[in-house]
PDBQT receptor file of N, H, CA, C and O in Angstrom, charges set to zero:
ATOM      1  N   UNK A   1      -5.400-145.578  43.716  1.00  0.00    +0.000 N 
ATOM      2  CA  UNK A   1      -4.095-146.163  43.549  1.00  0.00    +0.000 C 
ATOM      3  C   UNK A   1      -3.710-146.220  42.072  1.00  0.00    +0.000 C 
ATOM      4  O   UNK A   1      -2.506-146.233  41.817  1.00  0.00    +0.000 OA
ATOM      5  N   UNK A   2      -4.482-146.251  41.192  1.00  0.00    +0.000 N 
ATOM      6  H   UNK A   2      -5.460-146.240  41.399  1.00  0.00    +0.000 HD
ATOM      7  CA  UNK A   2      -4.379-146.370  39.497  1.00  0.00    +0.000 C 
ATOM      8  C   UNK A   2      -4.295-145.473  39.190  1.00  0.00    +0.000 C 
ATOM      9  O   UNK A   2      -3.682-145.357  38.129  1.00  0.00    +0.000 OA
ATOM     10  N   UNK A   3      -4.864-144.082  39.897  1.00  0.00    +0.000 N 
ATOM     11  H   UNK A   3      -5.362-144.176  40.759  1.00  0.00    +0.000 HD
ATOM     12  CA  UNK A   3      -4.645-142.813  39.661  1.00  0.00    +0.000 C 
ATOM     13  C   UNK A   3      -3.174-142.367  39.825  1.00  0.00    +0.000 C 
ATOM     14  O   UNK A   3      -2.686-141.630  38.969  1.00  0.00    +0.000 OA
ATOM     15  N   UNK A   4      -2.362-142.827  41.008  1.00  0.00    +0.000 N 
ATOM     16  H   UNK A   4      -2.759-143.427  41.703  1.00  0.00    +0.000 HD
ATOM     17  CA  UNK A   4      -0.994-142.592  41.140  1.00  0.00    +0.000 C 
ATOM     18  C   UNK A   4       0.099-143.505  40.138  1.00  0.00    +0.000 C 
ATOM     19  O   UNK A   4       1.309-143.592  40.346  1.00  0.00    +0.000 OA
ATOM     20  N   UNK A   5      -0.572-144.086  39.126  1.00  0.00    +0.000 N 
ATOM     21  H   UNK A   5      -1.555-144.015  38.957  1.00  0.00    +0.000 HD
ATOM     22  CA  UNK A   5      -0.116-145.034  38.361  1.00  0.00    +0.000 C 
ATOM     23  C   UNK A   5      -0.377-144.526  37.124  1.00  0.00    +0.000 C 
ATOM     24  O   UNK A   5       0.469-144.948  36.336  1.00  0.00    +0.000 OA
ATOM     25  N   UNK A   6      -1.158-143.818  36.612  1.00  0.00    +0.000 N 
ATOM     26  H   UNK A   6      -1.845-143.475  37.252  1.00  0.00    +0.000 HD
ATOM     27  CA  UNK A   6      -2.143-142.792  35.587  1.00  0.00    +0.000 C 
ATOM     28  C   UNK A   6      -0.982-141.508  35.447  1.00  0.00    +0.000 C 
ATOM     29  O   UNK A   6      -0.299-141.237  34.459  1.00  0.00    +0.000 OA
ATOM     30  N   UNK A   7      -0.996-141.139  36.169  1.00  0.00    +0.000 N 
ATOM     31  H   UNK A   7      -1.551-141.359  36.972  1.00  0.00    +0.000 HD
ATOM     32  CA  UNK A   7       0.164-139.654  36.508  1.00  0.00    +0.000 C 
ATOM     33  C   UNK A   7       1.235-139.925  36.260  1.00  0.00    +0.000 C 
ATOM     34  O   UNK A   7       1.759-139.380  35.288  1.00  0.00    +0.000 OA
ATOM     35  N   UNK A   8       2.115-141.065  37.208  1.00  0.00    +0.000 N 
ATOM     36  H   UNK A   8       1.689-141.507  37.997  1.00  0.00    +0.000 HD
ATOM     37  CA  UNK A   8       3.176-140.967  37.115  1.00  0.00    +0.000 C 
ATOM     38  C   UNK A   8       4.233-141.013  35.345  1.00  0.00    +0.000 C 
ATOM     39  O   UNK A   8       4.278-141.887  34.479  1.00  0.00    +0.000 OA
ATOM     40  N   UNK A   9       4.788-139.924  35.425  1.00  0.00    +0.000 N 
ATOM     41  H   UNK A   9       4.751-139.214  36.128  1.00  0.00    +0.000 HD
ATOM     42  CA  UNK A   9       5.371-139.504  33.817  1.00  0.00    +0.000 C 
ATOM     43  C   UNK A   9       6.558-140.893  33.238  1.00  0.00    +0.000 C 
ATOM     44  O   UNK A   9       6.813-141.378  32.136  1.00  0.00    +0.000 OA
ATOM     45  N   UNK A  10       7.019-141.132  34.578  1.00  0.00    +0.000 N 
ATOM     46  H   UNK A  10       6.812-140.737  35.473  1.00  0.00    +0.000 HD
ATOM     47  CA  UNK A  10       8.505-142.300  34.353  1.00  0.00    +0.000 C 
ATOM     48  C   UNK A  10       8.627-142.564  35.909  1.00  0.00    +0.000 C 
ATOM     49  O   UNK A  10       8.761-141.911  36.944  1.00  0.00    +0.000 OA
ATOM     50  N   UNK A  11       8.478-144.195  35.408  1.00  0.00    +0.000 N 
ATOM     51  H   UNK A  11       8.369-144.726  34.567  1.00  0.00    +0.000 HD
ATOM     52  CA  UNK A  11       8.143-145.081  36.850  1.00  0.00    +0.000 C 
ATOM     53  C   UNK A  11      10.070-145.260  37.101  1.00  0.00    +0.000 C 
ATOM     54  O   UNK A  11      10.493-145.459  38.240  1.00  0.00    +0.000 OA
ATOM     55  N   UNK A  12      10.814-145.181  36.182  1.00  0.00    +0.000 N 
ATOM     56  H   UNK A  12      10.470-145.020  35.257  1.00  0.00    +0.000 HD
ATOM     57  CA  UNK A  12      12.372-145.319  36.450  1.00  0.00    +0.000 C 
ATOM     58  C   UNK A  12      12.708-144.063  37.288  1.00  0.00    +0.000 C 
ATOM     59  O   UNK A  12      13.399-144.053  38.307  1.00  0.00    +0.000 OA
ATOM     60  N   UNK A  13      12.159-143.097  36.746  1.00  0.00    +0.000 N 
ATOM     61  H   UNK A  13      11.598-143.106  35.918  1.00  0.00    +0.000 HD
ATOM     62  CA  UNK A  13      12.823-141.873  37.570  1.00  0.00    +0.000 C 
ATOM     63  C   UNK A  13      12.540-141.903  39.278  1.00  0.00    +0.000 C 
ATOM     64  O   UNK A  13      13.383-141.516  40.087  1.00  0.00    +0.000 OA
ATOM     65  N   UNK A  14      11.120-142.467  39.676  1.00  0.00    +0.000 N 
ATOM     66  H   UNK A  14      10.434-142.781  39.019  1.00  0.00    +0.000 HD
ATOM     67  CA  UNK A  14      10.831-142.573  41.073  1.00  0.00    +0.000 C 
ATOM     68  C   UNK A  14      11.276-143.516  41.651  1.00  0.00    +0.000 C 
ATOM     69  O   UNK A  14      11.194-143.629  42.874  1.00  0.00    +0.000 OA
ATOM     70  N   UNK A  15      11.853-144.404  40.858  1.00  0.00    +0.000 N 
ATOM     71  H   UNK A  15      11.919-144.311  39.864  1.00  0.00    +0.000 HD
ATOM     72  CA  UNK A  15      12.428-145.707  41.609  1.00  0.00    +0.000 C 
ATOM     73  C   UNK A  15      13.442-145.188  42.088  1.00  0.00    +0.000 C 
ATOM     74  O   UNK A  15      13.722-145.248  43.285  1.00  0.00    +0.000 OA
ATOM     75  N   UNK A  16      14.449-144.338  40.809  1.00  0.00    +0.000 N 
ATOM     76  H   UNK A  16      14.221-144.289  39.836  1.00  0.00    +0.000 HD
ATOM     77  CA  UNK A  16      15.620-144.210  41.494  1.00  0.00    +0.000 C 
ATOM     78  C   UNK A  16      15.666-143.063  42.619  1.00  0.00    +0.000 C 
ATOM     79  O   UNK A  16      16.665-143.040  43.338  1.00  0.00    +0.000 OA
ATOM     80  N   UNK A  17      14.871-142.314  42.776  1.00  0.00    +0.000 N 
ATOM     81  H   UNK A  17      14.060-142.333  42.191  1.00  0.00    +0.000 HD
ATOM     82  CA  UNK A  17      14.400-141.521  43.872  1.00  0.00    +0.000 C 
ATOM     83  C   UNK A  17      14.292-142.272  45.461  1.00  0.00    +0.000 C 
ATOM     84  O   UNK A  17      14.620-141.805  46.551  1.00  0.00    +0.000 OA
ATOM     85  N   UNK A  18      13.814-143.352  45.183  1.00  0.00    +0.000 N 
ATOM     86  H   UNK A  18      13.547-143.731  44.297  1.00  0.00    +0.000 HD
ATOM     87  CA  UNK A  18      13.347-144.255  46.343  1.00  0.00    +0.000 C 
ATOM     88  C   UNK A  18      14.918-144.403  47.155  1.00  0.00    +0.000 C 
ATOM     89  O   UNK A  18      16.044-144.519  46.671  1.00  0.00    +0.000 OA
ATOM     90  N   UNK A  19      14.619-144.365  48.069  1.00  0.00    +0.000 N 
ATOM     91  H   UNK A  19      13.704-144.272  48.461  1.00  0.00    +0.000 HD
ATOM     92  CA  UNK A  19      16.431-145.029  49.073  1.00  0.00    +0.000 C 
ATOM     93  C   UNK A  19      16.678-146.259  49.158  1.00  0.00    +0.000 C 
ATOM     94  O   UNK A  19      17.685-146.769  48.667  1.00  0.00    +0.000 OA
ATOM     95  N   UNK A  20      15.635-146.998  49.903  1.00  0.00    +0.000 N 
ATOM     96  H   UNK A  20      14.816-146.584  50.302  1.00  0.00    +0.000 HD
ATOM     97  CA  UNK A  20      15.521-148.321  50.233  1.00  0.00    +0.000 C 
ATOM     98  C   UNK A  20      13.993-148.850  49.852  1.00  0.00    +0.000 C 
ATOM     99  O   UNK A  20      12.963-148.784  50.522  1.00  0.00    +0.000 OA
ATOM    100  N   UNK A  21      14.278-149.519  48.236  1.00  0.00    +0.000 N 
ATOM    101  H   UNK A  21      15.115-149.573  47.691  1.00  0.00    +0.000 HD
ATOM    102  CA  UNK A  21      13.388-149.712  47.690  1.00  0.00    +0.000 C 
ATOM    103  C   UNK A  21      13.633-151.404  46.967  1.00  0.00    +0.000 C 
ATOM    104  O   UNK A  21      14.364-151.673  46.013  1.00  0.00    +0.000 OA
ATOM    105  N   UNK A  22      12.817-152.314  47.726  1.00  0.00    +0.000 N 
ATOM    106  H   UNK A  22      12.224-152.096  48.500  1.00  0.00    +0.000 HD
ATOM    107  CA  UNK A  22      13.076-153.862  47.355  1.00  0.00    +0.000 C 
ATOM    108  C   UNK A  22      13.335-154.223  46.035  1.00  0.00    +0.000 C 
ATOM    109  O   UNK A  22      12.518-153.562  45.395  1.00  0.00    +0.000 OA
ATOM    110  N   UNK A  23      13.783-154.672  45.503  1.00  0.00    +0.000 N 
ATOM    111  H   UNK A  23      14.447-155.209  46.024  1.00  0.00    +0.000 HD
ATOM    112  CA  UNK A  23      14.399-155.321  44.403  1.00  0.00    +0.000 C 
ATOM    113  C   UNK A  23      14.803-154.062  43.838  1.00  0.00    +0.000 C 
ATOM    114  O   UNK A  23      14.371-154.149  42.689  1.00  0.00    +0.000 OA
ATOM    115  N   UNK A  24      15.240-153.197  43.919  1.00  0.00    +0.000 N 
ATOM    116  H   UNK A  24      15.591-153.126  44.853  1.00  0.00    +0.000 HD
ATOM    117  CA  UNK A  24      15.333-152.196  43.444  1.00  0.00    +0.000 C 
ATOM    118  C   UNK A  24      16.486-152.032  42.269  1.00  0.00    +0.000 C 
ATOM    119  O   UNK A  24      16.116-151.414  41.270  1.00  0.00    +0.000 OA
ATOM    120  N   UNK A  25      17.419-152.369  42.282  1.00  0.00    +0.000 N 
ATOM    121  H   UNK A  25      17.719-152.870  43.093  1.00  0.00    +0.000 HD
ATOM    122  CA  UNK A  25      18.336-152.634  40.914  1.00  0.00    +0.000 C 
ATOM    123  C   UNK A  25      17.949-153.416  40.487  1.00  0.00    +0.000 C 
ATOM    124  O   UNK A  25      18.138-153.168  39.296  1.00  0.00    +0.000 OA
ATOM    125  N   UNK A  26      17.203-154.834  40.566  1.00  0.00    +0.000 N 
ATOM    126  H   UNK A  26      17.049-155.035  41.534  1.00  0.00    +0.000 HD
ATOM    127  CA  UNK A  26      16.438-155.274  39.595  1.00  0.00    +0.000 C 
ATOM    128  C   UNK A  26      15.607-155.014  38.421  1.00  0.00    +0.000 C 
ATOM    129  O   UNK A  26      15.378-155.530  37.327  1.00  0.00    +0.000 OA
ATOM    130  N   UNK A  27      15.108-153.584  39.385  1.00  0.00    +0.000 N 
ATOM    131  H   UNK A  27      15.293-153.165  40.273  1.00  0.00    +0.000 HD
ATOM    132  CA  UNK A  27      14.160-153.594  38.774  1.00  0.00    +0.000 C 
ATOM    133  C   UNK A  27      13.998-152.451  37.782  1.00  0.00    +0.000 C 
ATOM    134  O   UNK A  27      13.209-152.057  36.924  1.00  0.00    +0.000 OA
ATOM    135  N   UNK A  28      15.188-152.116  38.361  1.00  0.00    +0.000 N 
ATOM    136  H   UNK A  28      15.830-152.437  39.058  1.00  0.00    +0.000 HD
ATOM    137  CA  UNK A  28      16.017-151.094  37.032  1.00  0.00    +0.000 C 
ATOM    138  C   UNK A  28      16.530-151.466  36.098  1.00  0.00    +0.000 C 
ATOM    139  O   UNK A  28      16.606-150.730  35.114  1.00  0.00    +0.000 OA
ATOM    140  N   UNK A  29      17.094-152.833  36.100  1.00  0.00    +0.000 N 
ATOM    141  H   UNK A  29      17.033-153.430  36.900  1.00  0.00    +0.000 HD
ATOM    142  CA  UNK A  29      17.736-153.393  34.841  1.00  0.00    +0.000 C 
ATOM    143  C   UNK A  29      16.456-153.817  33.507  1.00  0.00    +0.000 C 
ATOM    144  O   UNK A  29      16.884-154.022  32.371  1.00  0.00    +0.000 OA
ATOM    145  N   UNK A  30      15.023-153.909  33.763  1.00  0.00    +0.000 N 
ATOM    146  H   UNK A  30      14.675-153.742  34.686  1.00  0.00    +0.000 HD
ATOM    147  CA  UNK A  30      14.304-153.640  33.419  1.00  0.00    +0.000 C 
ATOM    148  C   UNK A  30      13.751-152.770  32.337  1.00  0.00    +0.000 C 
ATOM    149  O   UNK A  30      13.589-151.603  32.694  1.00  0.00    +0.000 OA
ATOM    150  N   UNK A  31      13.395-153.068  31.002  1.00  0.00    +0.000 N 
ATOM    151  H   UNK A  31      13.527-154.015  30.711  1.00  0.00    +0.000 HD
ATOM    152  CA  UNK A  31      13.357-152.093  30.224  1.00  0.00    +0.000 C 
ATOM    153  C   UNK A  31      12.028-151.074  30.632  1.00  0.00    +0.000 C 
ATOM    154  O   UNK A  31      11.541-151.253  31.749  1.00  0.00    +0.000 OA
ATOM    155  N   UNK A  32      11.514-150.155  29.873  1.00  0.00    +0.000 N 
ATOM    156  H   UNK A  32      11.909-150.008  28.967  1.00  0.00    +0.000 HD
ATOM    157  CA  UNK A  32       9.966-149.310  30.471  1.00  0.00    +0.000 C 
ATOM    158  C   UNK A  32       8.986-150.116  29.904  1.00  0.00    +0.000 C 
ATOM    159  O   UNK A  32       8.028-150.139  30.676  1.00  0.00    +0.000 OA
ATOM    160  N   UNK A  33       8.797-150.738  28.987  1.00  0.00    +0.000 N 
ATOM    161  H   UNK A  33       9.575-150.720  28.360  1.00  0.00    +0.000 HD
ATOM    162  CA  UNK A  33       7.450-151.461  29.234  1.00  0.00    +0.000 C 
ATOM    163  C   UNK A  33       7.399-152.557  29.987  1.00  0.00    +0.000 C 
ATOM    164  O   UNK A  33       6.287-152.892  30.394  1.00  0.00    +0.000 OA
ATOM    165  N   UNK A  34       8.221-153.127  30.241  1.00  0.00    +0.000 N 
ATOM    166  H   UNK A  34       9.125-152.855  29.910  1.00  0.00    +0.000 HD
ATOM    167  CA  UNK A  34       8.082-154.484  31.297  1.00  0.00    +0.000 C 
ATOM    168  C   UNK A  34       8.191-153.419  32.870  1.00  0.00    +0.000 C 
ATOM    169  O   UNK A  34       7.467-153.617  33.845  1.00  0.00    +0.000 OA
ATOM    170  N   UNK A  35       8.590-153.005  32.840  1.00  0.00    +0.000 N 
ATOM    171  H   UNK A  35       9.179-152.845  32.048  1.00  0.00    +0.000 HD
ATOM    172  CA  UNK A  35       8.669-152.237  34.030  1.00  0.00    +0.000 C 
ATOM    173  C   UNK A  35       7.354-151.934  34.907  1.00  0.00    +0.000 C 
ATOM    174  O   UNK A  35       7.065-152.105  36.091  1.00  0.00    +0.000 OA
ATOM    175  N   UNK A  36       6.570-151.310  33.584  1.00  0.00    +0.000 N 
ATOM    176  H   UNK A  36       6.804-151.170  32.622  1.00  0.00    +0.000 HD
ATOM    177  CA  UNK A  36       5.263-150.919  33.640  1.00  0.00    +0.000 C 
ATOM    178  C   UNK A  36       4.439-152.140  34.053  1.00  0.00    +0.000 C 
ATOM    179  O   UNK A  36       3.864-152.362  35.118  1.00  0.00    +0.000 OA
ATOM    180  N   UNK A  37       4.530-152.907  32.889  1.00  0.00    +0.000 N 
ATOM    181  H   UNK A  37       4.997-152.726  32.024  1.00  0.00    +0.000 HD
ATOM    182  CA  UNK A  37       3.286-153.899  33.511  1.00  0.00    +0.000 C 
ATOM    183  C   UNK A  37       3.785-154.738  34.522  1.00  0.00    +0.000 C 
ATOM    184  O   UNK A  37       3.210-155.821  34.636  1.00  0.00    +0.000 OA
ATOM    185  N   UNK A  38       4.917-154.443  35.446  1.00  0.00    +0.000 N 
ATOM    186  H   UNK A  38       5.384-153.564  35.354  1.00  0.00    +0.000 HD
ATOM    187  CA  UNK A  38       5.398-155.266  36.434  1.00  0.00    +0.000 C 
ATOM    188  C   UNK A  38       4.411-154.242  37.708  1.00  0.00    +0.000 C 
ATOM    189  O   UNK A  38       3.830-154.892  38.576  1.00  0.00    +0.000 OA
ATOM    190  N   UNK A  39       4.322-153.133  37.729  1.00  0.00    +0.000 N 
ATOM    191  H   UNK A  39       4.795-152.604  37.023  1.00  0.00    +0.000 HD
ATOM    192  CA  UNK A  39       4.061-152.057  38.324  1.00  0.00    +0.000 C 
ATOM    193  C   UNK A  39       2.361-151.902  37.837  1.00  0.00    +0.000 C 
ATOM    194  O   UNK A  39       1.680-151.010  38.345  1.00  0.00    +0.000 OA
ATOM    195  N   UNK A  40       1.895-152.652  37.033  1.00  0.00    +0.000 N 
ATOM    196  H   UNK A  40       2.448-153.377  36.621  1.00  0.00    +0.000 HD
ATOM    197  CA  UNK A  40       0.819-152.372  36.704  1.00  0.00    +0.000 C 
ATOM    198  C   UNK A  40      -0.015-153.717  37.148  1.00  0.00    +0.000 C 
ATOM    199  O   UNK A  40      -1.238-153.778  37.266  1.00  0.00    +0.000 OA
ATOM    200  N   UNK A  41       0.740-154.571  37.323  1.00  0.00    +0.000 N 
ATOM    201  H   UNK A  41       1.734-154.521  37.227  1.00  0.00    +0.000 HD
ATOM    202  CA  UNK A  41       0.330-155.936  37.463  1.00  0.00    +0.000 C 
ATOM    203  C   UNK A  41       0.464-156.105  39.477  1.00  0.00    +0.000 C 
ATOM    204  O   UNK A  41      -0.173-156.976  40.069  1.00  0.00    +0.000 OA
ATOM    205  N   UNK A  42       1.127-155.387  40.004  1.00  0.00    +0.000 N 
ATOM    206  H   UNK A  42       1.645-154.679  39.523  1.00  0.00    +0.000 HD
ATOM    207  CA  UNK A  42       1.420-155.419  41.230  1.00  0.00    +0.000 C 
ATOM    208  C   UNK A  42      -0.060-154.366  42.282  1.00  0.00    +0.000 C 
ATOM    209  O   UNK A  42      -0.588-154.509  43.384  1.00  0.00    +0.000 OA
ATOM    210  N   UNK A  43      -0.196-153.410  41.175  1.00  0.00    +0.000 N 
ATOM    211  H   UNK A  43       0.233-153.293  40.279  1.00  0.00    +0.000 HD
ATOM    212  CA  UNK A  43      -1.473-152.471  41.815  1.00  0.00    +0.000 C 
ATOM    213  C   UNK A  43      -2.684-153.073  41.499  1.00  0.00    +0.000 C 
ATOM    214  O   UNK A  43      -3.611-152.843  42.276  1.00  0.00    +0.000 OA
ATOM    215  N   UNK A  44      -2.950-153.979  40.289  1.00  0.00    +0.000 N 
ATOM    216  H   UNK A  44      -2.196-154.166  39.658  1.00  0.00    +0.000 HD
ATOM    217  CA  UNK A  44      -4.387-154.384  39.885  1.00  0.00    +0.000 C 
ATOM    218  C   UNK A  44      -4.367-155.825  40.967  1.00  0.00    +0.000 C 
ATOM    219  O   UNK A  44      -5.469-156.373  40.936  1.00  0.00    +0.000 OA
ATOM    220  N   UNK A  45      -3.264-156.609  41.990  1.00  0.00    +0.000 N 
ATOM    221  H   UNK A  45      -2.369-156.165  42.015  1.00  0.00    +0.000 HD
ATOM    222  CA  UNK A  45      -3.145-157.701  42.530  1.00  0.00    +0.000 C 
ATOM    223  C   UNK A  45      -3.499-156.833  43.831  1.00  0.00    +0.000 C 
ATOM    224  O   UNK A  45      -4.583-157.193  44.291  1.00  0.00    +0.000 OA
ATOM    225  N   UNK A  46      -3.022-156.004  44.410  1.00  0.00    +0.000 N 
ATOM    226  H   UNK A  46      -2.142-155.711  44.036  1.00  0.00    +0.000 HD
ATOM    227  CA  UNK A  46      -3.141-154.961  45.624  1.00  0.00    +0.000 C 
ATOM    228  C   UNK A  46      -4.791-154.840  45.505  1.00  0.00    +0.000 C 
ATOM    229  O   UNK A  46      -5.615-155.047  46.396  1.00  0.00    +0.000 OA
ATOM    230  N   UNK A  47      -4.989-154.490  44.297  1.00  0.00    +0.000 N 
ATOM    231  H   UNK A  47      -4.319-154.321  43.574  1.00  0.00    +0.000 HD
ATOM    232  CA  UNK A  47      -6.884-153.683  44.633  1.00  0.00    +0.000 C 
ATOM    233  C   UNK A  47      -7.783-155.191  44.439  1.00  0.00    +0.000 C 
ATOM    234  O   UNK A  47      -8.929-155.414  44.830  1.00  0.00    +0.000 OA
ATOM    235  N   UNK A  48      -6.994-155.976  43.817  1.00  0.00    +0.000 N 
ATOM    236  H   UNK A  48      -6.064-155.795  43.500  1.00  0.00    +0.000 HD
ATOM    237  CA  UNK A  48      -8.282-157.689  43.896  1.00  0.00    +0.000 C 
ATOM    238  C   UNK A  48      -8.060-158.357  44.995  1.00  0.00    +0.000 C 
ATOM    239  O   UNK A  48      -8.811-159.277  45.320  1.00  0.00    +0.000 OA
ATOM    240  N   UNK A  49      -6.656-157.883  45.973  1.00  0.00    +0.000 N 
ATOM    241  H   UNK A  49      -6.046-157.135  45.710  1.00  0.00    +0.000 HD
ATOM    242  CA  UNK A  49      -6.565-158.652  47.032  1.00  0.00    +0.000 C 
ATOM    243  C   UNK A  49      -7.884-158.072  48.439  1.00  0.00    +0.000 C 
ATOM    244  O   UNK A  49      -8.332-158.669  49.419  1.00  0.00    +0.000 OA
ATOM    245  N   UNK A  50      -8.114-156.771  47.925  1.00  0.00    +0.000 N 
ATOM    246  H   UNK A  50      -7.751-156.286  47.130  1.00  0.00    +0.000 HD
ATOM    247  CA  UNK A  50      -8.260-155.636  48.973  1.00  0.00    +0.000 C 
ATOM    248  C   UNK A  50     -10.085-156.138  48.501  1.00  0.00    +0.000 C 
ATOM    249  O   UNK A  50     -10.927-156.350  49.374  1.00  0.00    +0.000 OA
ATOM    250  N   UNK A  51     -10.254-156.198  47.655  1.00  0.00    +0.000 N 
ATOM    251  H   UNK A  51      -9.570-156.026  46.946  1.00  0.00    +0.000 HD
ATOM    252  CA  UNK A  51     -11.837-156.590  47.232  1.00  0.00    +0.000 C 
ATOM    253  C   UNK A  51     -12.339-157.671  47.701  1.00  0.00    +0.000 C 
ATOM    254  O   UNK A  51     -13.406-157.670  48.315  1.00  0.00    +0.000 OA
ATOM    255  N   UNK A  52     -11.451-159.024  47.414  1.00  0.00    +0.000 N 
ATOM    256  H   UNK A  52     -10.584-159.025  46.915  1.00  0.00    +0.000 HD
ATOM    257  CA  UNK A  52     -11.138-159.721  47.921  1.00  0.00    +0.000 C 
ATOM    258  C   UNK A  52     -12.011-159.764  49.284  1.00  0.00    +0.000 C 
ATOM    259  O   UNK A  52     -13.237-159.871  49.319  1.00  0.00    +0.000 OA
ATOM    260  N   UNK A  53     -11.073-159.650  50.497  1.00  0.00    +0.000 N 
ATOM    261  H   UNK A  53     -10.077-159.563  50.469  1.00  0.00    +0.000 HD
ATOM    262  CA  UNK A  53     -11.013-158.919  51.895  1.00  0.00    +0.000 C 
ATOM    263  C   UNK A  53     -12.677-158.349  52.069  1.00  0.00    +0.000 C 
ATOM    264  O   UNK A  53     -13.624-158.816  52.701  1.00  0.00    +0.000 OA
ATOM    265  N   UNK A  54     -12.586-157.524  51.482  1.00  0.00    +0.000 N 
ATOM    266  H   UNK A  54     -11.817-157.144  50.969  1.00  0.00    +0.000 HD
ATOM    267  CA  UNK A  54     -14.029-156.893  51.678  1.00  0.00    +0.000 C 
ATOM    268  C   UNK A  54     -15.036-157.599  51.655  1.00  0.00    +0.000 C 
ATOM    269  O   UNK A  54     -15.894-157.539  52.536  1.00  0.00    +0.000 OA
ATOM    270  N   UNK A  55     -15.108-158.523  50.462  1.00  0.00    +0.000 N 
ATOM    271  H   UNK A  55     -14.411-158.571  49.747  1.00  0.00    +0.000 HD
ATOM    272  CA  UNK A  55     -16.541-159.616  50.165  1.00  0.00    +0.000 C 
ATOM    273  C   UNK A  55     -16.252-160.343  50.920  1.00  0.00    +0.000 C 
ATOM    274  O   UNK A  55     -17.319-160.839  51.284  1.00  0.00    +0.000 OA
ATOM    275  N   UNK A  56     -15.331-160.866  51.549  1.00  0.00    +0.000 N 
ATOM    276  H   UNK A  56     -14.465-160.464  51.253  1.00  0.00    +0.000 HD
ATOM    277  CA  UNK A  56     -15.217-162.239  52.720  1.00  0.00    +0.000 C 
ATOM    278  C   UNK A  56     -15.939-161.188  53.861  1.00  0.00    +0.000 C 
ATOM    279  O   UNK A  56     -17.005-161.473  54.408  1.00  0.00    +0.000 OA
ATOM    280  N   UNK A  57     -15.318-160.150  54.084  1.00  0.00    +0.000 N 
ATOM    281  H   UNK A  57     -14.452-159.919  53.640  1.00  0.00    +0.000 HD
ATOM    282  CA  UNK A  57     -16.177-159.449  55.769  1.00  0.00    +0.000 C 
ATOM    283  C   UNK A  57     -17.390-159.082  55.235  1.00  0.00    +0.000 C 
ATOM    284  O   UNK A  57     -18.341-159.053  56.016  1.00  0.00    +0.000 OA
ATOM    285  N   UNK A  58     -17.554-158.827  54.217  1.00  0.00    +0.000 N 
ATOM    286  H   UNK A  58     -16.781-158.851  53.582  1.00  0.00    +0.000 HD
ATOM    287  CA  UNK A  58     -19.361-158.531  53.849  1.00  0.00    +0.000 C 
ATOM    288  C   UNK A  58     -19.842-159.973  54.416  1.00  0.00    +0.000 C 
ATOM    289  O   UNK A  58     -20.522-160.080  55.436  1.00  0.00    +0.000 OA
ATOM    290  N   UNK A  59     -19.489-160.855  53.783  1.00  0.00    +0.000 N 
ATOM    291  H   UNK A  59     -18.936-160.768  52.954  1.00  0.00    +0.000 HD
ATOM    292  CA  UNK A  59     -19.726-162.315  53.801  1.00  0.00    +0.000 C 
ATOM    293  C   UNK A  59     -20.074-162.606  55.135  1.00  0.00    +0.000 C 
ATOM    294  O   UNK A  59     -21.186-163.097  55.328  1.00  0.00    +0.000 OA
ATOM    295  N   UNK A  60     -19.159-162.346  56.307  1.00  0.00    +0.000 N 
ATOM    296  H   UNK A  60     -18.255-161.947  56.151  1.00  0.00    +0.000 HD
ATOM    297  CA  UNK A  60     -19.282-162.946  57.302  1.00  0.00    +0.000 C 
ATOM    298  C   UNK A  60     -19.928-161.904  58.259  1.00  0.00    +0.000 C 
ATOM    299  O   UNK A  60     -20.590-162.439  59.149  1.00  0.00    +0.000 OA
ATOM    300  N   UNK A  61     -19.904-160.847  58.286  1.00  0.00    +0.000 N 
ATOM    301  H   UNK A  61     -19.367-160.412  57.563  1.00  0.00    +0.000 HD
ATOM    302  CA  UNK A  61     -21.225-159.715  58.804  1.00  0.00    +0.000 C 
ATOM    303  C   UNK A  61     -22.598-160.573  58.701  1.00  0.00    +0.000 C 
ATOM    304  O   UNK A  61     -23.257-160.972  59.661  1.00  0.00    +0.000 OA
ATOM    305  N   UNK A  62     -22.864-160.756  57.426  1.00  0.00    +0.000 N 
ATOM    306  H   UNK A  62     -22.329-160.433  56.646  1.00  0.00    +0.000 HD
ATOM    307  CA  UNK A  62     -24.406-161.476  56.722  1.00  0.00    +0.000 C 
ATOM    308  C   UNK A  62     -24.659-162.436  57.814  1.00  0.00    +0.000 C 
ATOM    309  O   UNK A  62     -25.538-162.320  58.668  1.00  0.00    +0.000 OA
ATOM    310  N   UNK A  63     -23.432-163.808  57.657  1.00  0.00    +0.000 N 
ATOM    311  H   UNK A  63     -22.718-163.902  56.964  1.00  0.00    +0.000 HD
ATOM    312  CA  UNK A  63     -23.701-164.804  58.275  1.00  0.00    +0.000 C 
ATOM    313  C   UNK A  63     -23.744-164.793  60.409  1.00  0.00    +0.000 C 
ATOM    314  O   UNK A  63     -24.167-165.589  61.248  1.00  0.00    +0.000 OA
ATOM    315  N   UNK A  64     -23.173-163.667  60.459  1.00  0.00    +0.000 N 
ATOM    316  H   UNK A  64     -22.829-163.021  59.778  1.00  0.00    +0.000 HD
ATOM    317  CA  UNK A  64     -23.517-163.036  61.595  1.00  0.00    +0.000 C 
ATOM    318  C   UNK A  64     -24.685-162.904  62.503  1.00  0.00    +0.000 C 
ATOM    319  O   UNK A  64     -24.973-163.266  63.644  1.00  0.00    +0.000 OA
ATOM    320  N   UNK A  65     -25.324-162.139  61.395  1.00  0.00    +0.000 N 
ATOM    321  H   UNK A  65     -25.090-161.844  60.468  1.00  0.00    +0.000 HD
ATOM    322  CA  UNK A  65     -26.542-161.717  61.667  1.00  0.00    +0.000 C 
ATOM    323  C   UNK A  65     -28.295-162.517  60.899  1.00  0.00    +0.000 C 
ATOM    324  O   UNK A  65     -29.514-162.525  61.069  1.00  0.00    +0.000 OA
ATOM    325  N   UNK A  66     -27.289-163.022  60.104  1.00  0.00    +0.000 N 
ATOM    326  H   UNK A  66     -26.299-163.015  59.966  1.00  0.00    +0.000 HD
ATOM    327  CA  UNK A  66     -28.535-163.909  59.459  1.00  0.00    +0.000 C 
ATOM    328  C   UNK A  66     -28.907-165.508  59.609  1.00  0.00    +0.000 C 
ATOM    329  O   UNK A  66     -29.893-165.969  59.036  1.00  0.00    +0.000 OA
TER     330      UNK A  66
C-alpha cells in the first residue's frame, strides 16, 4: 500500500481523476504537502489498524488452544 503511495508522481492529479471521491473538493483546496501527509497519514492508520487486527486474532488463536 506505501508502494502505491511511493509511485504515485501527483496525488492532485488522481484525485481529480476519481468521480465519486469523499471529501473530494476538500481535499483539493489543499495545498501538495498537506495533501500528502493527509494521504500519508491515512495509509500508515490503514496498515496499524490492519496489524492491529492481526495481533488480537494471533492473540485469541493462542488463547484458544492454550
Amino acid at each position: 500500500m506505501l508502494g502505491f503511495y511511493a509511485y504515485m508522481p501527483d496525488i492532485t492529479v488522481w484525485l481529480r481523476m476519481q468521480p465519486d471521491f469523499p471529501f473530494k473538493q476538500n481535499l483539493l483546496e489543499l495545498d501538495t504537502q498537506t495533501l500528502q501527509l493527509v494521504v500519508f497519514a491515512f495509509l500508515l492508520f490503514v496498515i496499524l489498524a490492519k496489524v492491529q487486527y492481526f495481533i488480537n486474532l494471533i492473540q485469541n488463536i493462542y488463547f484458544i488452544f492454550f
